[in-house]
C-alpha positions in Angstrom: 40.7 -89.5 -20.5 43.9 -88.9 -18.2 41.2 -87.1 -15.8 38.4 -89.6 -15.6 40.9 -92.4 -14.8 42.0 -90.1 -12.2 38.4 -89.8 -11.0 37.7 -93.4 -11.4 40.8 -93.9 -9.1 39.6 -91.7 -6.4 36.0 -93.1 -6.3 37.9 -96.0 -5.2 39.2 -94.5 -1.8 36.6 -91.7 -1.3 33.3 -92.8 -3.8 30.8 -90.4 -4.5 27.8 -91.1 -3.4 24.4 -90.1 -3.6 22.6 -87.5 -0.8 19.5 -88.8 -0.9 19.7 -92.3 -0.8 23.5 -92.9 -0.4 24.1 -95.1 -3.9 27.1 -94.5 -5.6 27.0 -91.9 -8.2 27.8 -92.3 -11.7 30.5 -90.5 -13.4 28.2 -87.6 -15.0 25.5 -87.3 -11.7 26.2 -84.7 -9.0 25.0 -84.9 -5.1 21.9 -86.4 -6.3 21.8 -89.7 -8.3 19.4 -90.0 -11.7 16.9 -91.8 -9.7 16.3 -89.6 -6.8 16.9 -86.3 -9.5 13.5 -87.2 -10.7 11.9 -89.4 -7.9 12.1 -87.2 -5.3 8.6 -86.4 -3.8 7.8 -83.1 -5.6 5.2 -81.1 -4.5 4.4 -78.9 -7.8 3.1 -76.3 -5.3 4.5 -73.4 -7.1 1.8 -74.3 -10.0 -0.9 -74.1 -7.4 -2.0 -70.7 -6.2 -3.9 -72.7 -3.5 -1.8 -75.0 -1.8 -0.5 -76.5 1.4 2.3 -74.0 2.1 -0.2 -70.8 1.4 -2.9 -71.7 3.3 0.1 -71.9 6.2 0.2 -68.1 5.2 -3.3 -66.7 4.4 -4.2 -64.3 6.9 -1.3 -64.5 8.8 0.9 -62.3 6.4 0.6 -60.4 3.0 2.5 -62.7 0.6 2.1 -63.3 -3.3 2.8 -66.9 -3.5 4.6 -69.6 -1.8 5.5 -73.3 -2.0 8.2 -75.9 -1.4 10.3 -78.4 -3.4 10.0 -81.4 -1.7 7.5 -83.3 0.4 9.3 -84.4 4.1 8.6 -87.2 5.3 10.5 -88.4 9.0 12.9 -91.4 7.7 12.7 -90.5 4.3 15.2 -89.4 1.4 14.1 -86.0 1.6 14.8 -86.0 5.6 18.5 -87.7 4.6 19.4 -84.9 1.9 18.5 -82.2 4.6 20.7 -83.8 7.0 23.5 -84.0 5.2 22.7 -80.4 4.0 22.4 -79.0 7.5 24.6 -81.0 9.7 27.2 -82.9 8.1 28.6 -79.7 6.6 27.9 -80.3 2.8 26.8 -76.7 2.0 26.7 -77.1 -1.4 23.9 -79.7 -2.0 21.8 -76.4 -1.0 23.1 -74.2 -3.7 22.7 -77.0 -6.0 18.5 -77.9 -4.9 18.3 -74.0 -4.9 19.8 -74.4 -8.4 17.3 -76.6 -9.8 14.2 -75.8 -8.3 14.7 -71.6 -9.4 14.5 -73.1 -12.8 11.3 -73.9 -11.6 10.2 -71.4 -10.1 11.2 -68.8 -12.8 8.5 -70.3 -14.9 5.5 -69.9 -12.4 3.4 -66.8 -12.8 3.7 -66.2 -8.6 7.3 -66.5 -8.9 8.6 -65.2 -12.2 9.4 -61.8 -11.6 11.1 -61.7 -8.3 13.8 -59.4 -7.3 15.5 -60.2 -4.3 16.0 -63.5 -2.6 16.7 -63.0 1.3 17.6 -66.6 3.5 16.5 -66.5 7.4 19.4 -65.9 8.9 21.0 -67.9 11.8 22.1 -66.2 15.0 25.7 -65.0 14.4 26.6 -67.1 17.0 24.8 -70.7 15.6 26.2 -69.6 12.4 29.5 -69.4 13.6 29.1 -73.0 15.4 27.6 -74.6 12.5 30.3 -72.7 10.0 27.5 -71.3 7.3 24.0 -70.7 7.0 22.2 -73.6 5.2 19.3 -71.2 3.8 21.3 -68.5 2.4 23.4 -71.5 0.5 20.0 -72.2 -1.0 18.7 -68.9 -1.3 22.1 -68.5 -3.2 21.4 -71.3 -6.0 17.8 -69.9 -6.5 19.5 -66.5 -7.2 21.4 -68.0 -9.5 18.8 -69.6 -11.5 16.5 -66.9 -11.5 18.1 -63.8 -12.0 17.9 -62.3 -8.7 19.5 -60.9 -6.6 20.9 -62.5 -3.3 20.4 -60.3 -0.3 22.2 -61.2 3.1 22.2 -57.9 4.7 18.4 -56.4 5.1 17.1 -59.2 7.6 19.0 -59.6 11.0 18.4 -62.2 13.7 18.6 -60.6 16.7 18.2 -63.2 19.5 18.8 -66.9 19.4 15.8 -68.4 19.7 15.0 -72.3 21.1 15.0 -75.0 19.3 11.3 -75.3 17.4 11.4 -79.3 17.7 8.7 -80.4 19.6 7.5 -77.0 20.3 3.2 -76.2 19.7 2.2 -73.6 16.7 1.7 -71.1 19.7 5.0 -71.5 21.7 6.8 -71.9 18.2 5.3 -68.6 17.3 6.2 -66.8 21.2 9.8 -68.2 20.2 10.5 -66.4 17.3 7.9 -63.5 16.8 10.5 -60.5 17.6 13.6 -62.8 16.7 14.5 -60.6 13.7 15.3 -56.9 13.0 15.5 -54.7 9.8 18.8 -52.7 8.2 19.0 -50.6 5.3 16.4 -51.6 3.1 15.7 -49.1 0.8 16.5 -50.7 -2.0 13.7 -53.5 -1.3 11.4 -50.5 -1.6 8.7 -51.8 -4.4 10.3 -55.1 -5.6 9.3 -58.4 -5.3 11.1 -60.5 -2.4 11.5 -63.9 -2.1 12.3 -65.4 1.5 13.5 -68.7 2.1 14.1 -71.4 4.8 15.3 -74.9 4.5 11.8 -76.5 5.6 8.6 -75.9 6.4 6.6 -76.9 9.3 4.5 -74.5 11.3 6.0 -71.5 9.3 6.4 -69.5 12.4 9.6 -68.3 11.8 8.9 -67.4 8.3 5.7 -65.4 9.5 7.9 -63.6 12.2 10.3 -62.7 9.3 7.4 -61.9 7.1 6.0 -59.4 9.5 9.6 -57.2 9.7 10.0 -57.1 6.3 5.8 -56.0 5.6 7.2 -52.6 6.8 8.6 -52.3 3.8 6.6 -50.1 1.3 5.3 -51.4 -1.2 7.2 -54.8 -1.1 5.6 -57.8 -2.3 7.3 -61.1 -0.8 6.4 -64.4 -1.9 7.4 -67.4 0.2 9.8 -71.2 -0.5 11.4 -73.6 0.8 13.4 -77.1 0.5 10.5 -79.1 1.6 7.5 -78.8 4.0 6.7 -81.1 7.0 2.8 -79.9 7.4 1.0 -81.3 10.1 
């Protein structure tokens, strides 16, 4: 009781608000209020072998299944979450979103037996100016909830690519097709990987990632994200 006056006193000064929409949250909701919990524009992709985010894939790289969480929409809920996620410094909505969309995952045939979980990494150097790397926060919530392993060490960026924003398929894929390198990886030998990115648009960089890590033998990788912005 002593605790949640304690809390109620503090919402007073510094309230707790929602990431999404910016309510206030209630005393038992976390990041995310009730409402936007469930209201959130789902995509369901991981229960459709053909979907949006795949056919972003098909014949571009070997993958066994991909999808996002979320639908992005410019001005939307989604688009304020990722924000906050990616710029305002709170890391931890990713792990939690990772959190709750590996217990979705884990029950999809395309996704239920993965492995490994491996975030795109940043540039050591935009890493370092942003503090952390909002995919492997993610990628570190989906390990969580899907009992897999979180691997931060295989995949290396390289170069520091442009900025993507405003960029066409064809430049975005000249600006990051030999942005990433591969380290020990023997242990990715034969498993089932799952690589991650906050969101989704042309998928270039995901592609340029997916082709390093095809030179794995036998490795089967399977593709998420946050939320996809398809054009």
């Amino acid at each position: 009781m002593f605790k949640n006056l304690v809390n109620d006193f503090s919402a007073v000064f510094y309230p707790r608000v929602c990431f999404a929409c910016g309510k206030a949250l209630l005393r038992h909701e976390d990041y995310l209020c009730t409402a936007c919990l469930f209201n959130l524009p789902k995509t369901d992709f991981h229960l459709m072998e053909d979907n949006p985010v795949a056919a972003q894939f098909l014949g571009k790289i070997n993958f066994n299944a991909a999808a996002s969480y979320y639908y992005f929409t410019k001005g939307g809920n989604v688009q304020h979450l990722i924000h906050q996620f990616k710029y305002k410094g709170f890391k931890e909505i990713g792990h939690y979103i990772g959190q709750q969309y590996g217990k979705e995952l884990i029950k999809s045939k395309g996704f239920s037996d993965v492995d490994y979980i491996i975030p795109i990494p940043l540039h050591p150097s935009k890493e370092a100016k942003r503090g952390y790397n909002q995919a492997e926060w993610f990628a570190g919530g989906l390990a969580s909830s899907m009992n897999a392993r979180l691997d931060i060490t295989s995949l290396t960026r390289i170069y520091d690519s442009e900025t993507q924003t405003h960029k066409t398929r064809f430049n975005r894929w000249e600006n990051v097709k030999e942005i990433f390198s591969l380290n020990r990886h023997e242990h990715l030998v034969d498993k089932h990987i799952l690589l991650v990115d906050d969101v989704i648009t042309t998928g270039s960089t995901l592609e340029a990632a997916g082709h390093v890590l095809m030179k794995i033998p036998g490795i089967r990788i399977s593709i998420c994200s946050i939320a996809c912005a398809l054009h």
